[in-house]
The first five atom37 places (N, CA, C, CB, O) and aatype in JSON, in Angstrom:
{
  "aatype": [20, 20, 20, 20, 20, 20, 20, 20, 20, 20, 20, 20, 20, 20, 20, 20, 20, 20, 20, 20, 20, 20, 20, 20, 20, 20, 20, 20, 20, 20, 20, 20, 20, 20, 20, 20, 20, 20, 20, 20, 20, 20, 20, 20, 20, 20, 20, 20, 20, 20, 20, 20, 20, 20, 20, 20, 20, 20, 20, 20, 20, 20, 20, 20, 20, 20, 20, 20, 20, 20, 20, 20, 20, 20, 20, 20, 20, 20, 20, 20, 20, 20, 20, 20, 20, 20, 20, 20, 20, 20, 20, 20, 20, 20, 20, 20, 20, 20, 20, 20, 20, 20, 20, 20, 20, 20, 20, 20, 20, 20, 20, 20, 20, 20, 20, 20, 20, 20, 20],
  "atom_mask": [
    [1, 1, 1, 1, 1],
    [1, 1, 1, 1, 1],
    [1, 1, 1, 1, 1],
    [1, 1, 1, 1, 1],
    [1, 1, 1, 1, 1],
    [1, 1, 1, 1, 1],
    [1, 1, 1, 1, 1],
    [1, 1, 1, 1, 1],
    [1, 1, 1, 1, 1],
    [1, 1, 1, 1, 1],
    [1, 1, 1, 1, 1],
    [1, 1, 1, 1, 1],
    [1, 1, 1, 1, 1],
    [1, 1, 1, 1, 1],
    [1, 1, 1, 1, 1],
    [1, 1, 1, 1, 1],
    [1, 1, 1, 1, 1],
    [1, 1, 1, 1, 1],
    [1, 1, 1, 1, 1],
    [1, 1, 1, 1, 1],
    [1, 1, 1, 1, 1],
    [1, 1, 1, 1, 1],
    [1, 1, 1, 1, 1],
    [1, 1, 1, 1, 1],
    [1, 1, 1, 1, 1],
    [1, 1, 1, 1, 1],
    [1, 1, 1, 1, 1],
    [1, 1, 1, 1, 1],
    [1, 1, 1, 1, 1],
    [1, 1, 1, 1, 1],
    [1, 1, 1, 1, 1],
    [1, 1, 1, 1, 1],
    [1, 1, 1, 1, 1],
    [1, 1, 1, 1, 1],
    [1, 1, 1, 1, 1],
    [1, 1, 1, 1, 1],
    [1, 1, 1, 1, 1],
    [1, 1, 1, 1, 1],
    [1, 1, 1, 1, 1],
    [1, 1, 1, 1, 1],
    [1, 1, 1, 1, 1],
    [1, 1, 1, 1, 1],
    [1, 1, 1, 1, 1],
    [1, 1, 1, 1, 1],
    [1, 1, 1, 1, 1],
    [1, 1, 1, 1, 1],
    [1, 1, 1, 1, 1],
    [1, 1, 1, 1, 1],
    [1, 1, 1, 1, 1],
    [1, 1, 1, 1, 1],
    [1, 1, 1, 1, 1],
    [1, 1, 1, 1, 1],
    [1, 1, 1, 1, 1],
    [1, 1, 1, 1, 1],
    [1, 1, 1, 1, 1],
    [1, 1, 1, 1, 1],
    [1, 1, 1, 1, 1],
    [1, 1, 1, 1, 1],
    [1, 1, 1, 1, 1],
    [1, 1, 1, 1, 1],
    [1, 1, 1, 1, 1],
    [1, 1, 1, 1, 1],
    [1, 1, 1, 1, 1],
    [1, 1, 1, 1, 1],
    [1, 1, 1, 1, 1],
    [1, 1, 1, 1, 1],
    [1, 1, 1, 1, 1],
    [1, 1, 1, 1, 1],
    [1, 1, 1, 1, 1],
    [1, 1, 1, 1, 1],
    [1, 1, 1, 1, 1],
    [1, 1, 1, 1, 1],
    [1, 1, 1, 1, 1],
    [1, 1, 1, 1, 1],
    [1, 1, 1, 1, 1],
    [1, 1, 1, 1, 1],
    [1, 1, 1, 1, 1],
    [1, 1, 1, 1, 1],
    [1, 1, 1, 1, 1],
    [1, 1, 1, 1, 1],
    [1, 1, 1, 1, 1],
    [1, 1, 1, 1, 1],
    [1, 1, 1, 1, 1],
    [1, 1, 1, 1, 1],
    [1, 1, 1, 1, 1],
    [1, 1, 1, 1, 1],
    [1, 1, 1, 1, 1],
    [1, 1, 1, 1, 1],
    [1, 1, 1, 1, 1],
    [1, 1, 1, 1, 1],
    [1, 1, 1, 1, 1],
    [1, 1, 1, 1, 1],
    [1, 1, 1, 1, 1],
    [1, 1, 1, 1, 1],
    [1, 1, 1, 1, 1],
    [1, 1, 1, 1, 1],
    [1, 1, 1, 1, 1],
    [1, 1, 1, 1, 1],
    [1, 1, 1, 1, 1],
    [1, 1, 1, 1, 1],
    [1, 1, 1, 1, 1],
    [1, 1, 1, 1, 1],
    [1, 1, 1, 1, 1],
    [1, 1, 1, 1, 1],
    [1, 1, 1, 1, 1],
    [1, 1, 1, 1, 1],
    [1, 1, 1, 1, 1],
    [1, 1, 1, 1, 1],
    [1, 1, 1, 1, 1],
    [1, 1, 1, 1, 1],
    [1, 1, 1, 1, 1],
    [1, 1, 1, 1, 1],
    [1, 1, 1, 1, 1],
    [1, 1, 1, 1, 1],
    [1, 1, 1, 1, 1],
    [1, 1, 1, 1, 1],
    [1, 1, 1, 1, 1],
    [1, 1, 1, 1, 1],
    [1, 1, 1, 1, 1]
  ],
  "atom_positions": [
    [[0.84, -1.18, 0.0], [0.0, 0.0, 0.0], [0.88, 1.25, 0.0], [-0.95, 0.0, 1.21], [1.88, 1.23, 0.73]],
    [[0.62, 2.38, -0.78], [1.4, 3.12, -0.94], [0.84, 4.32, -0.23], [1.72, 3.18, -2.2], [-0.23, 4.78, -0.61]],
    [[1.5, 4.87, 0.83], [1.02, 5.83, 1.86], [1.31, 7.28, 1.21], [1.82, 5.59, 3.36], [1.32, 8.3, 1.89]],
    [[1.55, 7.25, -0.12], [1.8, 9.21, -0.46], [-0.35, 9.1, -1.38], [4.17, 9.82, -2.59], [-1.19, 9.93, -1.72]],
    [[-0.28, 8.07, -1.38], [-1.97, 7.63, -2.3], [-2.83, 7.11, -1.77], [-2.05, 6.68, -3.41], [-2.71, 6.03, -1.19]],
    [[-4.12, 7.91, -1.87], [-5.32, 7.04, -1.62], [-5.7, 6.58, -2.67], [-6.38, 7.57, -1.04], [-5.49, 6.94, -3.82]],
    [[-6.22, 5.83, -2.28], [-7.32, 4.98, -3.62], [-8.59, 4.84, -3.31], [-7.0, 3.39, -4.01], [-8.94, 4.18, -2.33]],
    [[-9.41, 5.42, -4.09], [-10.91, 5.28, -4.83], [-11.34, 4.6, -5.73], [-11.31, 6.17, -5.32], [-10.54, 4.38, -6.64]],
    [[-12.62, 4.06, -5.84], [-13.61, 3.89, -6.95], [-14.68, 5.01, -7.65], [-14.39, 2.9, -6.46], [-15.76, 5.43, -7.23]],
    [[-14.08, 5.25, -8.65], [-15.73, 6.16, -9.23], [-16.72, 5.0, -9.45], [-15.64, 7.17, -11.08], [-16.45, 3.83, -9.74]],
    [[-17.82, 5.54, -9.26], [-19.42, 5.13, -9.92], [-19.27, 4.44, -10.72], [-20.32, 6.08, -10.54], [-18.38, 4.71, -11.53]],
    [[-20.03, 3.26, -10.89], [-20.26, 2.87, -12.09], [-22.09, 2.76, -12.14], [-19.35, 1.43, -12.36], [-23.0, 2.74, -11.31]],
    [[-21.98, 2.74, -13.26], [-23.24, 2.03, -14.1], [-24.01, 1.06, -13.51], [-22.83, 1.34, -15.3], [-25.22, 1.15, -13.31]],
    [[-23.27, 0.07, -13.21], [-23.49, -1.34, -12.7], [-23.32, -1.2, -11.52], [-22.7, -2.42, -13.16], [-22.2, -0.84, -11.16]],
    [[-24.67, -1.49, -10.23], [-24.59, -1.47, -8.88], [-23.74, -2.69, -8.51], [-25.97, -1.43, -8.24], [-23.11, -2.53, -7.47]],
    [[-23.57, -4.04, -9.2], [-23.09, -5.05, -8.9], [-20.87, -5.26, -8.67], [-23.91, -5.82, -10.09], [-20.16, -6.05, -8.05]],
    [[-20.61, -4.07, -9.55], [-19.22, -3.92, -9.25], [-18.89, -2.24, -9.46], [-18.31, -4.97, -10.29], [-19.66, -1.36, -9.83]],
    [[-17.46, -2.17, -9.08], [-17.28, -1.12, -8.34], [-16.55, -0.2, -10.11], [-16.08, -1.52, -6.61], [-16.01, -0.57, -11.16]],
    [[-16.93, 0.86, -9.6], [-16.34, 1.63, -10.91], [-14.28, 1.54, -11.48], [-16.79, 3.5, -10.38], [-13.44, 0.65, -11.41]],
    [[-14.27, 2.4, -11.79], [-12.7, 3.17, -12.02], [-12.39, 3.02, -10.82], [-12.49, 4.83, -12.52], [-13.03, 3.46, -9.86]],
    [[-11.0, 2.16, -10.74], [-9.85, 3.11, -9.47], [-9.47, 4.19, -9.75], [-8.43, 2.58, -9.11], [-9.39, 4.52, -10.94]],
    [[-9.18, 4.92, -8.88], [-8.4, 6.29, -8.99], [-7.48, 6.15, -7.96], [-9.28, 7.66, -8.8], [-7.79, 5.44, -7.0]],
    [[-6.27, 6.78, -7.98], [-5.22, 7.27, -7.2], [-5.13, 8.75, -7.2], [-4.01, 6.71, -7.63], [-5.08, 9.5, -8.17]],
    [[-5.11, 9.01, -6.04], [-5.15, 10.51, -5.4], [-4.26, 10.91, -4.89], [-5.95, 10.8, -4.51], [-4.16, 10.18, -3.9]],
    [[-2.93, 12.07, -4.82], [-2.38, 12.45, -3.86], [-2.95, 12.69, -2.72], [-1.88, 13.22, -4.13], [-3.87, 13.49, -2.54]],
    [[-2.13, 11.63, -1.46], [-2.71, 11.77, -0.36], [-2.52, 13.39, 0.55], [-2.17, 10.54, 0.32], [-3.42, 13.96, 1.16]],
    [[-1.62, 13.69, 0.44], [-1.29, 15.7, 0.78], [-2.62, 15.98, 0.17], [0.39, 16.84, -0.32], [-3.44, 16.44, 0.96]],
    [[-3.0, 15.82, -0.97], [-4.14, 17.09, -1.51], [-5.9, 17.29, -1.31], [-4.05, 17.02, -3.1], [-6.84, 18.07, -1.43]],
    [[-5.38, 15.66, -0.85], [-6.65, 15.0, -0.27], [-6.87, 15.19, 1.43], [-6.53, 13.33, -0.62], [-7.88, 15.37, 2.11]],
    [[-5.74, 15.09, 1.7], [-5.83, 15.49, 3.23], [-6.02, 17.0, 3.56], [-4.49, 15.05, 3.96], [-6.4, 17.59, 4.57]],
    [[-5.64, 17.38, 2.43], [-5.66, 19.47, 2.66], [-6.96, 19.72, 2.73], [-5.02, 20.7, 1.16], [-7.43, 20.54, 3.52]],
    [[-7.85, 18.83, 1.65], [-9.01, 19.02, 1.2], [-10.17, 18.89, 2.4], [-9.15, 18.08, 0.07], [-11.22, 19.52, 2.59]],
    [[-9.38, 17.56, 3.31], [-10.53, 17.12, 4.22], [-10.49, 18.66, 5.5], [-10.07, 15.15, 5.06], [-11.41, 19.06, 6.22]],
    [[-9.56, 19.01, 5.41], [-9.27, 20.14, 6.69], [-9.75, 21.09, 6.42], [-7.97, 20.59, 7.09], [-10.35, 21.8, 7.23]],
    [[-9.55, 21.4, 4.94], [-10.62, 23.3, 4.76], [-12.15, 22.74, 5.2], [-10.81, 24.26, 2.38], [-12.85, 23.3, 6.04]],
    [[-12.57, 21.44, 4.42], [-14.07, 21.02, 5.07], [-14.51, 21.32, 6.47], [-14.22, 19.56, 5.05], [-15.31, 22.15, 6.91]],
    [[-13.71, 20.35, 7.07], [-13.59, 20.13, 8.5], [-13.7, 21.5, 9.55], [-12.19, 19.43, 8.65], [-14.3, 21.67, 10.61]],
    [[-12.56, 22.63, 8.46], [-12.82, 23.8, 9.33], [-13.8, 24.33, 9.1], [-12.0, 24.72, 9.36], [-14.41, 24.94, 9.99]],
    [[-14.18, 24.26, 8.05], [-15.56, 24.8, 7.48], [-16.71, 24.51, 8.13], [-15.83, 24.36, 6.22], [-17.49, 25.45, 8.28]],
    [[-16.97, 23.55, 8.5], [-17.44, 22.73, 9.25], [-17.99, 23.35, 10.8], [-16.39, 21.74, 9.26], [-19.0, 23.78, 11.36]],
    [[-16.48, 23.02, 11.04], [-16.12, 23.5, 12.67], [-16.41, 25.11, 13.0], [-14.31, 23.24, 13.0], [-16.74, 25.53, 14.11]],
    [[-16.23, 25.94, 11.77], [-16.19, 27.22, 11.95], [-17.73, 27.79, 12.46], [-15.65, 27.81, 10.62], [-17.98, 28.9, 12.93]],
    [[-18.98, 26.27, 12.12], [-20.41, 26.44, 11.91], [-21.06, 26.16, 13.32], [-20.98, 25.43, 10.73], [-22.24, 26.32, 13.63]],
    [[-20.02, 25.72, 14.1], [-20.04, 24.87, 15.53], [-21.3, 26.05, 16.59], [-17.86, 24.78, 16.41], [-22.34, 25.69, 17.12]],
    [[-20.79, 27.26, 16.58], [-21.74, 28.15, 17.53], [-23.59, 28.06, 16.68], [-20.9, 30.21, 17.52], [-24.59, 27.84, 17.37]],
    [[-23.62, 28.22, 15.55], [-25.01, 28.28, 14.91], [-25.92, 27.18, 15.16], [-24.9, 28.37, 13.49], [-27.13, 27.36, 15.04]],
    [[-25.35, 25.88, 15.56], [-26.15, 24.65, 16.32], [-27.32, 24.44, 15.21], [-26.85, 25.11, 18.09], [-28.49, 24.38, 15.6]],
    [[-27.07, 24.34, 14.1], [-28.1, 23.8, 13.36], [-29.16, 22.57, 13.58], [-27.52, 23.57, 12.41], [-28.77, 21.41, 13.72]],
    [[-30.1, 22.81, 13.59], [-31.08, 21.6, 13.47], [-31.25, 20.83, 12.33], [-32.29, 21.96, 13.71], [-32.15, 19.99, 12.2]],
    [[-30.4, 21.09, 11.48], [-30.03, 19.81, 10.37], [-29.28, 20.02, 9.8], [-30.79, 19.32, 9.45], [-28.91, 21.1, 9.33]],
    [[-28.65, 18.41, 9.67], [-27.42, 18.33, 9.04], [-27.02, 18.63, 7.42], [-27.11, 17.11, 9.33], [-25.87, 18.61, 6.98]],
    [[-28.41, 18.96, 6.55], [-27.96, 19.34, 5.27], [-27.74, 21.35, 5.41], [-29.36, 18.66, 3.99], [-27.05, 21.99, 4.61]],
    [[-28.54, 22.01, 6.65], [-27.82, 23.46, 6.61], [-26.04, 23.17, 7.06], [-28.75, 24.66, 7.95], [-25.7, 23.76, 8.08]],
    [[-25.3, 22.57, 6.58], [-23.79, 22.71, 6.91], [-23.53, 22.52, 5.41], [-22.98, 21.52, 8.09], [-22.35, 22.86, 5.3]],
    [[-24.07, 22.1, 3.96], [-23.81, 21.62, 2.82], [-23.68, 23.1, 2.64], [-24.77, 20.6, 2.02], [-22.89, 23.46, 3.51]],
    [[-24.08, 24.16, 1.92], [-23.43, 25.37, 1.09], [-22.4, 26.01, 1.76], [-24.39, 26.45, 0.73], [-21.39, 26.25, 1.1]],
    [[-22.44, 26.38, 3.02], [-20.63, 26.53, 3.62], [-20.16, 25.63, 3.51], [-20.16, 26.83, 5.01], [-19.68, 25.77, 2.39]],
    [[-19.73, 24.18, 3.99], [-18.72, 23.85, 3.47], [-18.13, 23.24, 1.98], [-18.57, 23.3, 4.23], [-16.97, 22.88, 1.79]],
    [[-19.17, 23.21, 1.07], [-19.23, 23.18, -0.28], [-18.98, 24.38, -0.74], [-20.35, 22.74, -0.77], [-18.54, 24.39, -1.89]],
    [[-19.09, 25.25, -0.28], [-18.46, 26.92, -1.22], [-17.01, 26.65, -0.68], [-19.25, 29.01, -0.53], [-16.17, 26.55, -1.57]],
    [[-16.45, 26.48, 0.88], [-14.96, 26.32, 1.17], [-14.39, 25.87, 0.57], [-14.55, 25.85, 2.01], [-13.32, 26.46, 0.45]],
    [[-14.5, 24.54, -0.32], [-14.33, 23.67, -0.72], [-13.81, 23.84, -2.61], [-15.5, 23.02, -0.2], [-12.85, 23.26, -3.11]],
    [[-14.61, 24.63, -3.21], [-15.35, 24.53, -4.3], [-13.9, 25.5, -5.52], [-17.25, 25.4, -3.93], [-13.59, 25.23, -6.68]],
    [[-13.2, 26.86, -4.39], [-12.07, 26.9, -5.31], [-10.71, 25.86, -5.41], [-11.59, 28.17, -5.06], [-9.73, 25.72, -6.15]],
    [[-11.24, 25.23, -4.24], [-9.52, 23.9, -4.41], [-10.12, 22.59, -5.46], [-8.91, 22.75, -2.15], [-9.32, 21.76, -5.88]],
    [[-11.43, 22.52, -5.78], [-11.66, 21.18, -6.26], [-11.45, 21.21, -7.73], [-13.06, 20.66, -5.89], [-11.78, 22.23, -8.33]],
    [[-10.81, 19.92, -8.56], [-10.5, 20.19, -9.9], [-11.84, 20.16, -10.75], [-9.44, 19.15, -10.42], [-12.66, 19.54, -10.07]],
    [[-12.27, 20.47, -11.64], [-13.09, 20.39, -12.28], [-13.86, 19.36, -12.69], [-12.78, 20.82, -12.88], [-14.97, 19.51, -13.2]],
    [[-13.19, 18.03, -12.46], [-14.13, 16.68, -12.25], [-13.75, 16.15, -10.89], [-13.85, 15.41, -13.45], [-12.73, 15.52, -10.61]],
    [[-14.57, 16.42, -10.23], [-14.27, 16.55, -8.38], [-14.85, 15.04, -7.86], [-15.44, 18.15, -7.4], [-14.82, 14.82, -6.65]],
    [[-15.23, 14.27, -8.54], [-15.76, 13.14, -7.97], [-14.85, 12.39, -7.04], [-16.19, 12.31, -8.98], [-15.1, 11.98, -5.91]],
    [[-13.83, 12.3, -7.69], [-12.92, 11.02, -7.27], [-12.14, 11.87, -6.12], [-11.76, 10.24, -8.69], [-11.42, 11.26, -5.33]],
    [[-12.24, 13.01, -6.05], [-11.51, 14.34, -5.19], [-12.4, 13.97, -4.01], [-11.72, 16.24, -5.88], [-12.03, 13.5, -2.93]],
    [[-13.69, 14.27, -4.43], [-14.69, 14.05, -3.08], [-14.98, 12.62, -2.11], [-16.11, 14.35, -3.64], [-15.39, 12.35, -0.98]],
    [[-14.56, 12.04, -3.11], [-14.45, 10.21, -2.77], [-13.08, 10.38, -1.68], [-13.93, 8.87, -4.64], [-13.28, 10.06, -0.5]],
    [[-12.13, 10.72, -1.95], [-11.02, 10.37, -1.24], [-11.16, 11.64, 0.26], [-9.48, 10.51, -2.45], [-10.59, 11.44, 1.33]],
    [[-11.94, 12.76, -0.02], [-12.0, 13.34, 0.33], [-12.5, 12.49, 1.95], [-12.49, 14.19, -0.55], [-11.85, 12.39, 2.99]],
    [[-14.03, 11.94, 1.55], [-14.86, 11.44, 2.99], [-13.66, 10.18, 3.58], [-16.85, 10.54, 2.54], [-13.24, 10.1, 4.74]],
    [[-13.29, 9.27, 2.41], [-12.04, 8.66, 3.37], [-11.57, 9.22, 3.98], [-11.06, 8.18, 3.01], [-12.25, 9.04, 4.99]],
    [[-10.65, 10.03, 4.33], [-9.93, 10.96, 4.93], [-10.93, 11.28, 6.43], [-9.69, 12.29, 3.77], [-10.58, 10.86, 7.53]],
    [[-11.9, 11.9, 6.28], [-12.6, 12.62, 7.2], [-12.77, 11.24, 7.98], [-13.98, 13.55, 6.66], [-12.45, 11.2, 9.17]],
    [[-13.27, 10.08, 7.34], [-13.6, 9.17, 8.03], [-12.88, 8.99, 9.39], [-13.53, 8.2, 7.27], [-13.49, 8.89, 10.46]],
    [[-11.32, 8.94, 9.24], [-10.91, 8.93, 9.83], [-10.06, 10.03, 10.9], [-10.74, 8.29, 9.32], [-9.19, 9.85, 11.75]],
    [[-10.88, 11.39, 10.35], [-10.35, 12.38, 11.83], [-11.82, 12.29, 12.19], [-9.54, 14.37, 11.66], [-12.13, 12.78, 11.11]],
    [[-12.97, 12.09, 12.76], [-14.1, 12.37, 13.23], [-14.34, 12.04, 14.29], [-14.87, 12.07, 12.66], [-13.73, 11.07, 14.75]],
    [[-15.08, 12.56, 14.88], [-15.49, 11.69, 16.52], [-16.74, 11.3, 16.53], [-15.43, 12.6, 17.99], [-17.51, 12.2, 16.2]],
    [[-17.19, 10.35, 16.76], [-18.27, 9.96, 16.51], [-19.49, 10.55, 17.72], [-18.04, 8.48, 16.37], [-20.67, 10.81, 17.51]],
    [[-18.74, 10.63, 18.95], [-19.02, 11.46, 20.2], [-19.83, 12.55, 19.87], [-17.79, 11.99, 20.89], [-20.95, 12.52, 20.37]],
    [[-19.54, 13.59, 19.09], [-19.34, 14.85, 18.79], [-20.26, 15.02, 17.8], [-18.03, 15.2, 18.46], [-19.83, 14.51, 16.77]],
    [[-21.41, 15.54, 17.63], [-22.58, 15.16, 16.4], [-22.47, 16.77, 15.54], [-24.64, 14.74, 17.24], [-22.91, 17.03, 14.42]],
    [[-21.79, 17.59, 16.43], [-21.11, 19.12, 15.92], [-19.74, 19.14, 15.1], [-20.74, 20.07, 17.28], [-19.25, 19.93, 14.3]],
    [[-19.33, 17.86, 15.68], [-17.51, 18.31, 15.17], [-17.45, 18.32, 13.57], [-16.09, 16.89, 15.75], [-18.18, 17.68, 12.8]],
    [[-16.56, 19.08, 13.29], [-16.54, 19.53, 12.57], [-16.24, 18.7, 11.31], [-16.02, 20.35, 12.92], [-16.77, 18.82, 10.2]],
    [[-15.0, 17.57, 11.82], [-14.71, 16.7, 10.83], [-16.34, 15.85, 10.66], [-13.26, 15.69, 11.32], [-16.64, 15.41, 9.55]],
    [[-17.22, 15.69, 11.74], [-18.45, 14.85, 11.0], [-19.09, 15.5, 10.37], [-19.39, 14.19, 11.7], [-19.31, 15.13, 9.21]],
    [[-19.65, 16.72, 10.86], [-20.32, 17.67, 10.08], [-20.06, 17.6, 8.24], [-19.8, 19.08, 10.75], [-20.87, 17.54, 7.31]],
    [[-18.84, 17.64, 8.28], [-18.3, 17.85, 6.84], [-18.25, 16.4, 5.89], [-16.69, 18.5, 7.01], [-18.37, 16.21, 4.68]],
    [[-18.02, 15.49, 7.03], [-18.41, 14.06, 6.15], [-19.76, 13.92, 5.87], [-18.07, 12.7, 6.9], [-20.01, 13.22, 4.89]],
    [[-20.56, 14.34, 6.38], [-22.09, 13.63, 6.4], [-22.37, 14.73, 4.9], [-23.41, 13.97, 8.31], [-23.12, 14.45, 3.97]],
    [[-21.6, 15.91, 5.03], [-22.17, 16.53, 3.48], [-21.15, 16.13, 2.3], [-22.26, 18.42, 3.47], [-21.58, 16.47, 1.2]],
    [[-20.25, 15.67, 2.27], [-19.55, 14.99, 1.25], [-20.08, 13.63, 1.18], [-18.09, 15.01, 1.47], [-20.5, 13.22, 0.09]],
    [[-20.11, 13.0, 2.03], [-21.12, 11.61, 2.15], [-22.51, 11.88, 1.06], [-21.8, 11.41, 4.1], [-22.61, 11.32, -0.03]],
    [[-23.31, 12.66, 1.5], [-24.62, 12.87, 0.84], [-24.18, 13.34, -0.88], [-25.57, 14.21, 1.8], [-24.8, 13.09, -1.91]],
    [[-23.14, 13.94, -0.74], [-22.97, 14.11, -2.34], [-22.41, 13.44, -3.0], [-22.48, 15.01, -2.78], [-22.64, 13.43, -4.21]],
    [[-21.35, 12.54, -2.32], [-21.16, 11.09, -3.61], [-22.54, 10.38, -3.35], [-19.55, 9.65, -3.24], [-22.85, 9.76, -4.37]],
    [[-23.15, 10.29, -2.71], [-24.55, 9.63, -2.61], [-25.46, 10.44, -4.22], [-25.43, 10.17, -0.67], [-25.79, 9.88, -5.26]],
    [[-25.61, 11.92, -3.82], [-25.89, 12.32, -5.3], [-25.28, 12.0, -7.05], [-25.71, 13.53, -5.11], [-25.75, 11.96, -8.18]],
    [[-24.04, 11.84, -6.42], [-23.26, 11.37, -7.91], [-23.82, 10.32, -8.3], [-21.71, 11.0, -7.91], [-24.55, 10.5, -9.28]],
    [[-23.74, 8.93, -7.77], [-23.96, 7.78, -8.15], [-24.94, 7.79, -9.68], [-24.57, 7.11, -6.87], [-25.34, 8.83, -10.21]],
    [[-25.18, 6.6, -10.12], [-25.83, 7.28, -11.76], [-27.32, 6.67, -11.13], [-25.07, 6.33, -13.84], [-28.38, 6.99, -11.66]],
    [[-27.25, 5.72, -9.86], [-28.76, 5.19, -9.22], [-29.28, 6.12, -8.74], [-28.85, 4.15, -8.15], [-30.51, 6.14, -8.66]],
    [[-28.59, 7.07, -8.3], [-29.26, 7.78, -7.26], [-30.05, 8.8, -8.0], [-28.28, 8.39, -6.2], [-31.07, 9.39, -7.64]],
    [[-29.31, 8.9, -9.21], [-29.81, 10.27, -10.2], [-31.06, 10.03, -11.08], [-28.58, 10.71, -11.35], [-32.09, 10.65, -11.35]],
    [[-30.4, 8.7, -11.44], [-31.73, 8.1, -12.38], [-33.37, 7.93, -10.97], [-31.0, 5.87, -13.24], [-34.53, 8.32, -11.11]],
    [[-32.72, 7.23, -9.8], [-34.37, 7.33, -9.31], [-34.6, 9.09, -8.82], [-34.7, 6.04, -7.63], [-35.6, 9.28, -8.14]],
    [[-33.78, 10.22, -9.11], [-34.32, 11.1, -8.39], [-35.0, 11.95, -9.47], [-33.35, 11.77, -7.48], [-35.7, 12.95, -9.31]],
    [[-34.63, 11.34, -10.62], [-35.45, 12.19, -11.99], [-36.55, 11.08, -12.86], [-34.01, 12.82, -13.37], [-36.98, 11.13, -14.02]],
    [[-36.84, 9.83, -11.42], [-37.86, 9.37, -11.82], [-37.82, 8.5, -12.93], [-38.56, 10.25, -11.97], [-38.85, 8.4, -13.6]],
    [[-36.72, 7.78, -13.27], [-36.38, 6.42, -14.32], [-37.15, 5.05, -13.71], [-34.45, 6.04, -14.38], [-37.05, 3.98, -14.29]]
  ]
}
């Protein structure tokens, strides 16, 4: 296993196997999970009553570092978070920011799109 890379799957087509690998610089991916995270964390006093008001702050934080096909960016991205989060902590910042990168590879998927436009 090579520790400067994460590795991902993009989407596929087929729910039955897993898309594209991708390899990610792990630095750019880890930078990525921390602007979230602060982004996140920065939201900590406003105590939202739901977890999708934390999606347009930390998706605008986010949005000048991501390359222009951000999937596999955002994939490696929630790995990452996965593992700074506290599960304790339903504010912290690193969860906060997974549960809205979570919900948006959830939007990518091509299932999720096709049942949300009714296929």
């Amino acid at each position: 296993m090579n520790k400067s890379t994460i590795t991902v799957h993009l989407p596929s087509d087929n729910p039955w196997f897993p898309g594209e690998q991708v390899e990610l610089k792990r630095a750019e991916v880890e930078k990525l999970a921390r602007i979230a995270a602060d982004a996140a964390e920065a939201l900590r006093a406003r105590n939202f009553q739901s977890s999708y008001s934390y999606d347009q702050p930390v998706m605008a934080a986010l949005a000048p570092h991501l390359p222009a096909d951000p999937i596999a960016m955002l994939r490696g991205i929630e790995k990452v978070l996965w593992g700074m989060l506290d599960l304790n902590d339903w504010h912290d910042g690193a969860n906060a920011a997974r549960r809205v990168i979570s919900t948006t590879n959830a939007y990518a998927t091509p299932g999720f799109a096709a049942a949300r436009h009714g296929y």
